[in-house]
N, CA, C and O atoms as a GROMACS GRO file, in nm:
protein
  364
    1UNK      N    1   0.084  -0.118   0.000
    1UNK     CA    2   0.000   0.000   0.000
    1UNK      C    3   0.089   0.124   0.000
    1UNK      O    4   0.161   0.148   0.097
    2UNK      N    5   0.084   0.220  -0.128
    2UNK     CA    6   0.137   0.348  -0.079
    2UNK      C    7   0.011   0.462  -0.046
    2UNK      O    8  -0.108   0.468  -0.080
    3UNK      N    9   0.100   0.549   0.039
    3UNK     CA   10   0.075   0.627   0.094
    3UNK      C   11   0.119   0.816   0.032
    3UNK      O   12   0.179   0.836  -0.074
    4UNK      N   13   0.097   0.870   0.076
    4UNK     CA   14   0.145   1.046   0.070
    4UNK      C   15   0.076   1.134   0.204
    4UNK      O   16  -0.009   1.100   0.286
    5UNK      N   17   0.145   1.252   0.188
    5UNK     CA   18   0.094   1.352   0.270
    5UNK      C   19   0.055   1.445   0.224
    5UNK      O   20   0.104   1.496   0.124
    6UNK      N   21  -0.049   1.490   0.290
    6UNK     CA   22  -0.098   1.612   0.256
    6UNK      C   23  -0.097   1.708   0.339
    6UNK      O   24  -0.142   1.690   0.452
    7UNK      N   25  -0.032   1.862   0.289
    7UNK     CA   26  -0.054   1.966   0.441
    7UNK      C   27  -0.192   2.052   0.354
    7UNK      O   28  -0.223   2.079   0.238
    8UNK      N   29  -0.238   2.068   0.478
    8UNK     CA   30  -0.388   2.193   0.491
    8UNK      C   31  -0.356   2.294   0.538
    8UNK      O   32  -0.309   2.296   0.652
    9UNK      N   33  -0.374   2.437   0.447
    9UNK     CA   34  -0.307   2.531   0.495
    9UNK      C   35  -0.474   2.603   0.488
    9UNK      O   36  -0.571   2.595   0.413
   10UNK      N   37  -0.430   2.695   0.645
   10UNK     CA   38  -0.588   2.819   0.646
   10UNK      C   39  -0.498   2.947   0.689
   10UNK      O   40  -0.464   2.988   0.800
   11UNK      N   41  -0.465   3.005   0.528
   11UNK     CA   42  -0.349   3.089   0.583
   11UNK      C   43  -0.442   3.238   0.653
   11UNK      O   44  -0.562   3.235   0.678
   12UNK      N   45  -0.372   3.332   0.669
   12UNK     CA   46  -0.425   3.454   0.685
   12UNK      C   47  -0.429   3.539   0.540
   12UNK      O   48  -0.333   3.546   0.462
   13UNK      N   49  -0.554   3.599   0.520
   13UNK     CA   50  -0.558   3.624   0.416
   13UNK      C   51  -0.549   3.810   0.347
   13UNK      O   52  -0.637   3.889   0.382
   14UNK      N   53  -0.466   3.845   0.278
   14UNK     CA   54  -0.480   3.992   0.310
   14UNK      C   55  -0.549   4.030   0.194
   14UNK      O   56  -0.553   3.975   0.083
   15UNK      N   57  -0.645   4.212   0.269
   15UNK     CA   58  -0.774   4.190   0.202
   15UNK      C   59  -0.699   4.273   0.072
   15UNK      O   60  -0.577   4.286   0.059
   16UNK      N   61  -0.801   4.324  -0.020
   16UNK     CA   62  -0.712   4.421  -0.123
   16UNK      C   63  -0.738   4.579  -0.038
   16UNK      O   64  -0.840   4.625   0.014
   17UNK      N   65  -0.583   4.639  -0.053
   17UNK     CA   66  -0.518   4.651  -0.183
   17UNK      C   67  -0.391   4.574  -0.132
   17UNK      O   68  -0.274   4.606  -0.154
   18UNK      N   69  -0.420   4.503  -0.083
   18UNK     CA   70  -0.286   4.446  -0.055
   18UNK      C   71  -0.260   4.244  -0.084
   18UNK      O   72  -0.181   4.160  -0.041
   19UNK      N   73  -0.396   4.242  -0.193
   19UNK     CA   74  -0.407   4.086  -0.182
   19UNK      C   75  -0.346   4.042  -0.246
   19UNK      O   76  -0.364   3.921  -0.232
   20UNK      N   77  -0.231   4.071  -0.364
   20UNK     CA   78  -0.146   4.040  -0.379
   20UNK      C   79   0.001   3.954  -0.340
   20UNK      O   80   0.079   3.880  -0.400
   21UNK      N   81  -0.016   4.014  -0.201
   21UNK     CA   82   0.089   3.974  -0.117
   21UNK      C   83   0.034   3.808  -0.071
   21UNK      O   84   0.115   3.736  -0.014
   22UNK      N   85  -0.101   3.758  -0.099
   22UNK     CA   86  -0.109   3.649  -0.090
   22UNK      C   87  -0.038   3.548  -0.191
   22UNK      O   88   0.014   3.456  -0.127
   23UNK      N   89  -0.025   3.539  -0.293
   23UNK     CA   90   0.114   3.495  -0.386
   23UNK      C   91   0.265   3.449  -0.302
   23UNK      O   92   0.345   3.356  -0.295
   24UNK      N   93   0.242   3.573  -0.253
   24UNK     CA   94   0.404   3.541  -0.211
   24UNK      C   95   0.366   3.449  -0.067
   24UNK      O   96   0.440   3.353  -0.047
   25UNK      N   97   0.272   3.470   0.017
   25UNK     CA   98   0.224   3.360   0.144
   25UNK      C   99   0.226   3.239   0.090
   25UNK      O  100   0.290   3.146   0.141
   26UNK      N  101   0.145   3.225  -0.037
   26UNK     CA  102   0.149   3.106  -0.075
   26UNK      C  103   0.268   3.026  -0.127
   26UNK      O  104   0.286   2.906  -0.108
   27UNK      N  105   0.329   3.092  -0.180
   27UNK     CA  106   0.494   3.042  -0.236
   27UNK      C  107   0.558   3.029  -0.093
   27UNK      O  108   0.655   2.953  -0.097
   28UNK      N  109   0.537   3.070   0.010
   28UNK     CA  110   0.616   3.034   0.136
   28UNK      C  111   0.513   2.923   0.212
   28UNK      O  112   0.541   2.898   0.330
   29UNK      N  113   0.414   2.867   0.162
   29UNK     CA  114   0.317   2.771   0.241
   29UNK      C  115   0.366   2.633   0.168
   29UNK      O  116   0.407   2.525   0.211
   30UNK      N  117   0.341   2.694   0.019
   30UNK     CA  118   0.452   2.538  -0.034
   30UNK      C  119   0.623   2.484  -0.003
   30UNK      O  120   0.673   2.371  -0.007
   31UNK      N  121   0.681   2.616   0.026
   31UNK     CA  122   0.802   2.536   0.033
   31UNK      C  123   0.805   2.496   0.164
   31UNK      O  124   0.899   2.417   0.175
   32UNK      N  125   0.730   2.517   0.310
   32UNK     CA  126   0.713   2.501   0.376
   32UNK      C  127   0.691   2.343   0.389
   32UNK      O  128   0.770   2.258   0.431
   33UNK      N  129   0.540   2.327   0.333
   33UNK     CA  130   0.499   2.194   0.272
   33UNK      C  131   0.607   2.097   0.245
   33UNK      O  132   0.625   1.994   0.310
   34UNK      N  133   0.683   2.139   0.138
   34UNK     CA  134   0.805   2.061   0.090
   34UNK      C  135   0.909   2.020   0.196
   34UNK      O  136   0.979   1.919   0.198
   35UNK      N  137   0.903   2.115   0.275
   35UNK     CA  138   1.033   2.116   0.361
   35UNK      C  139   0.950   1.959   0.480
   35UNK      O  140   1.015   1.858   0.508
   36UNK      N  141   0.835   1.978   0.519
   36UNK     CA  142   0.804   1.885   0.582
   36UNK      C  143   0.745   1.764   0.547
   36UNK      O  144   0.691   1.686   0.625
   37UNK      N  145   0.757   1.750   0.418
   37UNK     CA  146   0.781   1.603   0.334
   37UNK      C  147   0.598   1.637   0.259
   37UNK      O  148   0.556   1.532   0.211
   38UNK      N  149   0.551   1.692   0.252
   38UNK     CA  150   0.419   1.672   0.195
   38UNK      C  151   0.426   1.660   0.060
   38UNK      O  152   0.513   1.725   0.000
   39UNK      N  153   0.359   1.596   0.006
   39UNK     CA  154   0.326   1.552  -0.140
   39UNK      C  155   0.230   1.665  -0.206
   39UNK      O  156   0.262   1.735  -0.302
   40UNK      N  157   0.123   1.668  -0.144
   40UNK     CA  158   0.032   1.777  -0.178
   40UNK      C  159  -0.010   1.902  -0.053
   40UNK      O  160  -0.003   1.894   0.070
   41UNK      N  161  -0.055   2.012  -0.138
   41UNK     CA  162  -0.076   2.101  -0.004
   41UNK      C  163  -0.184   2.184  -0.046
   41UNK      O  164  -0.163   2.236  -0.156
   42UNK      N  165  -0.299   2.214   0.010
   42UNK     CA  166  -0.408   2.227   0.010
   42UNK      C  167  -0.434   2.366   0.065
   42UNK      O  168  -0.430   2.392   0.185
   43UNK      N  169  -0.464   2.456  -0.035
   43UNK     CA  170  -0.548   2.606   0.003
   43UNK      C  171  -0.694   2.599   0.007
   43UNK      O  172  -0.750   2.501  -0.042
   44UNK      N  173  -0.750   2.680   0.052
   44UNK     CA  174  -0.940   2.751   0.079
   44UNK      C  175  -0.904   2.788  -0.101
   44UNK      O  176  -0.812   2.821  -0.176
   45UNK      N  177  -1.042   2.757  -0.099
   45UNK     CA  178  -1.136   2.742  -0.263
   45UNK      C  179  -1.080   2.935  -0.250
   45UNK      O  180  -1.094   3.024  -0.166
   46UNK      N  181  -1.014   2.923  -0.390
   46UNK     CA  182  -0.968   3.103  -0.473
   46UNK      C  183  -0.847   3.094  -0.400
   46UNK      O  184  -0.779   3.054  -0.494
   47UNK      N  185  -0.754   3.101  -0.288
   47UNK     CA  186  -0.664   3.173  -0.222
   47UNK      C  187  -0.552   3.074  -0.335
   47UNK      O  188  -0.581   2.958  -0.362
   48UNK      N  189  -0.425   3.144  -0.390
   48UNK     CA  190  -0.439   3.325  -0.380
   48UNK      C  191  -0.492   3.397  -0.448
   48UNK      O  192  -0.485   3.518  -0.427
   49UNK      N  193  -0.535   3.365  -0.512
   49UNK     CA  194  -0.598   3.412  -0.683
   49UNK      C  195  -0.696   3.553  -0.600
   49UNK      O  196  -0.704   3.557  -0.477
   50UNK      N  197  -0.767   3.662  -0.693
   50UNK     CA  198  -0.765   3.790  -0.576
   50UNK      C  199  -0.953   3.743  -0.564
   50UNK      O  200  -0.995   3.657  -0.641
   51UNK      N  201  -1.011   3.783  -0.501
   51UNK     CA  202  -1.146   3.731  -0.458
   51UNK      C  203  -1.241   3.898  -0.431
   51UNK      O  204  -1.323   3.930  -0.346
   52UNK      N  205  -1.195   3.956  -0.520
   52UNK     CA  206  -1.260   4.057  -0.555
   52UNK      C  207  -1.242   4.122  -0.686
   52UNK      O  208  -1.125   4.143  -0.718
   53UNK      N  209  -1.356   4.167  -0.786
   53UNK     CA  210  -1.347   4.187  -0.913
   53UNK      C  211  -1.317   4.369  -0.923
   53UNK      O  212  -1.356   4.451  -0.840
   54UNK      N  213  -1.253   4.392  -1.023
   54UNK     CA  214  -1.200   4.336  -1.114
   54UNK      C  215  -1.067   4.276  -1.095
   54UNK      O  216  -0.992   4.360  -1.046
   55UNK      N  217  -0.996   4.138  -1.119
   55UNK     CA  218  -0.918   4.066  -1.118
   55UNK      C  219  -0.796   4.154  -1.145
   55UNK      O  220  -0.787   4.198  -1.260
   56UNK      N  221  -0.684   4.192  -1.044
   56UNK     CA  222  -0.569   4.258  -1.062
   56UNK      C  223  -0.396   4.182  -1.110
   56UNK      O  224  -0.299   4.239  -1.158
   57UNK      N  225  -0.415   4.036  -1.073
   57UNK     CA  226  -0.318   3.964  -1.077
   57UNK      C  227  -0.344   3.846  -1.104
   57UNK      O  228  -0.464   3.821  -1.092
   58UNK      N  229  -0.262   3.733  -1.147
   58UNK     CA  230  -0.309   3.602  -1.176
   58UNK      C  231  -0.155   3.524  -1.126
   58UNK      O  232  -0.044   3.527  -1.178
   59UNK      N  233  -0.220   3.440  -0.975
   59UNK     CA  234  -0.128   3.406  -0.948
   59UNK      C  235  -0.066   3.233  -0.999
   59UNK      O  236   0.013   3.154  -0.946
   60UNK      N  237  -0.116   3.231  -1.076
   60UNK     CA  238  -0.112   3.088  -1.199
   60UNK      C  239   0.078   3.050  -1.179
   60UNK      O  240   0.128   2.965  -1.104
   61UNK      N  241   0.132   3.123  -1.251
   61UNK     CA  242   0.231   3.129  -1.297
   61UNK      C  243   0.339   3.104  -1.177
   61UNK      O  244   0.415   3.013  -1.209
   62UNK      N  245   0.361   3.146  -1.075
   62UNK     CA  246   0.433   3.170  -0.948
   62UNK      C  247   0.405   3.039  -0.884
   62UNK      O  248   0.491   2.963  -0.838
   63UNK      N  249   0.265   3.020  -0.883
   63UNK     CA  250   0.241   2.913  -0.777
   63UNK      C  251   0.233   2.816  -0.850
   63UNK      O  252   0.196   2.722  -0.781
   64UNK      N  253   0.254   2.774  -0.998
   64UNK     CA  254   0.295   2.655  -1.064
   64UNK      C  255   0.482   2.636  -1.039
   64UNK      O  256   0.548   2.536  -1.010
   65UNK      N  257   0.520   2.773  -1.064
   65UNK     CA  258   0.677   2.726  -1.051
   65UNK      C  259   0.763   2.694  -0.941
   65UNK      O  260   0.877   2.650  -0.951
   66UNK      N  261   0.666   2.732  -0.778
   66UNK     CA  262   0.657   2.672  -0.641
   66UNK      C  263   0.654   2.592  -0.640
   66UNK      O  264   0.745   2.534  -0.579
   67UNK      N  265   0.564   2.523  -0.696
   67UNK     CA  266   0.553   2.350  -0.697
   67UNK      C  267   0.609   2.275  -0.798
   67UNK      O  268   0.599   2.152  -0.797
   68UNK      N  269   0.677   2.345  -0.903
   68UNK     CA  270   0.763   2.236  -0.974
   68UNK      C  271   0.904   2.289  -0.914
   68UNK      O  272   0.986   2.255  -1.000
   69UNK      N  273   0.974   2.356  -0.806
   69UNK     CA  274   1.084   2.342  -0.744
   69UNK      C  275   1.068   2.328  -0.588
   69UNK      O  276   1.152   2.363  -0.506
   70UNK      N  277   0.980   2.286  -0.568
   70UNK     CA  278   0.948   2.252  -0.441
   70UNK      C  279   0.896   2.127  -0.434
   70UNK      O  280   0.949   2.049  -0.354
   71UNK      N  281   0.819   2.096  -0.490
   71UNK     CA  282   0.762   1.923  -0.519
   71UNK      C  283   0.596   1.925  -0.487
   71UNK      O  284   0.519   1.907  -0.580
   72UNK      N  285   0.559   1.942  -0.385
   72UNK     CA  286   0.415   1.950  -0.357
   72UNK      C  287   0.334   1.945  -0.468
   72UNK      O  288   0.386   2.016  -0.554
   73UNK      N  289   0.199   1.878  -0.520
   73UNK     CA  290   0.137   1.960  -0.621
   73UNK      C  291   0.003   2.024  -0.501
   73UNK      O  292  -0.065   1.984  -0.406
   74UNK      N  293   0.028   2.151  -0.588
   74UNK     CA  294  -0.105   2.245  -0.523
   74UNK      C  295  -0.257   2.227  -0.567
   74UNK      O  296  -0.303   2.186  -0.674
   75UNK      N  297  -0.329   2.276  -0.437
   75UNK     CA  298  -0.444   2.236  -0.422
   75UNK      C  299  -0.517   2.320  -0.383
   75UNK      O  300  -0.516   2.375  -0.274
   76UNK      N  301  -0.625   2.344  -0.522
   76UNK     CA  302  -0.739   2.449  -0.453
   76UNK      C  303  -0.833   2.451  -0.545
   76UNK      O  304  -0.811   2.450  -0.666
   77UNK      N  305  -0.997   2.455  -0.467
   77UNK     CA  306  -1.098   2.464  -0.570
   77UNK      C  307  -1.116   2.506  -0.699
   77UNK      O  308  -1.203   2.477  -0.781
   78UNK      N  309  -0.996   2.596  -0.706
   78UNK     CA  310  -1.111   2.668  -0.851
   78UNK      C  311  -0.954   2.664  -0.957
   78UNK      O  312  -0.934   2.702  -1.073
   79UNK      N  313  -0.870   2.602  -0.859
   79UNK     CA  314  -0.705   2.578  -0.997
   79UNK      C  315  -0.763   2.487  -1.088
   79UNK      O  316  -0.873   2.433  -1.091
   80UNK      N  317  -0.647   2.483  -1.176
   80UNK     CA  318  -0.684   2.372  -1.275
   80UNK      C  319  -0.526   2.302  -1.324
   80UNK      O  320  -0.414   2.332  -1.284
   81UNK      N  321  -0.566   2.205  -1.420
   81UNK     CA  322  -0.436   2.147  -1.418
   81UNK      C  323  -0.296   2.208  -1.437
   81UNK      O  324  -0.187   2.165  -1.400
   82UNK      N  325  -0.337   2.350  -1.525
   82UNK     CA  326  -0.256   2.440  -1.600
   82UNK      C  327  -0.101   2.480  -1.445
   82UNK      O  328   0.019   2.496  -1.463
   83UNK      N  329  -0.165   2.483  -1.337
   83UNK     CA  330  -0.102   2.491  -1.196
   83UNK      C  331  -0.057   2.401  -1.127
   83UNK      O  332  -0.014   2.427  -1.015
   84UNK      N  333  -0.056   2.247  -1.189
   84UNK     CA  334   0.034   2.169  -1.115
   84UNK      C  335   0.132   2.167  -1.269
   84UNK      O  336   0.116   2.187  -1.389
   85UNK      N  337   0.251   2.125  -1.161
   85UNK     CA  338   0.384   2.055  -1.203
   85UNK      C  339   0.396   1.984  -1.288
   85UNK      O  340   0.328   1.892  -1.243
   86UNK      N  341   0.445   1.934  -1.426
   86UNK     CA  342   0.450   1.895  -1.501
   86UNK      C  343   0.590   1.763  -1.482
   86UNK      O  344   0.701   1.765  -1.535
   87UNK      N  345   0.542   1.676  -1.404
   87UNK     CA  346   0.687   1.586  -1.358
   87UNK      C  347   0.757   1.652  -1.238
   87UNK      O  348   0.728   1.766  -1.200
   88UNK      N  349   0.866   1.562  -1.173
   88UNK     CA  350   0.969   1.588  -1.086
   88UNK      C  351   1.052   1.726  -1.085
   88UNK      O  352   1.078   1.775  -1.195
   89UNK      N  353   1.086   1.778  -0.991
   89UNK     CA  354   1.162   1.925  -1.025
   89UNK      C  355   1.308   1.876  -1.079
   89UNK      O  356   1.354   1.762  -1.090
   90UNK      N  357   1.368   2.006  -1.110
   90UNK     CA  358   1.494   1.923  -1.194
   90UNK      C  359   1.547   2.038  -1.131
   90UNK      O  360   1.496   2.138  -1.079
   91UNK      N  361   1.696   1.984  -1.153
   91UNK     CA  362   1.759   2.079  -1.048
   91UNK      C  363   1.897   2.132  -1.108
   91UNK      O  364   1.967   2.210  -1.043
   0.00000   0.00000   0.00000
């Protein structure tokens, strides 16, 4: 039987004009993740992506390349595959 881990993160969330700075929480929740062996790591449905319109940032890009040098694949309601890792990180 294999197994994995998963971490659950309920980070603090900052509201706008500063929700941006959730990107960078999240890039420090995955390597976090990584650092304590988790396989996958799990955000609240939208975080970080901004949760008020009109849409200022798209944190797609950052938090795909977190998890392909960190290892975790990320997890959250409304991602899509385009945001996990494409294979093992390479180094």
């Amino acid at each position: 039987m294999s197994s994995f881990n998963i971490a659950v993160v309920q980070p603090h969330t900052n509201p706008p004009p500063d929700d941006a700075k959730n990107v960078d929480d999240a890039v420090k929740w995955i390597e976090r993740a990584a650092g304590e062996g988790a396989d996958f790591v799990c955000f609240p449905e939208s975080y970080p992506e901004p949760w008020r319109m009109p849409a200022t940032y798209d944190p797609s890009a950052r938090i795909a390349e977190a998890a392909h040098n960190s290892g975790p694949t990320p997890c959250s309601a409304r991602w899509n595959r385009s945001m996990t890792p494409k294979g093992p990180p390479t180094t």
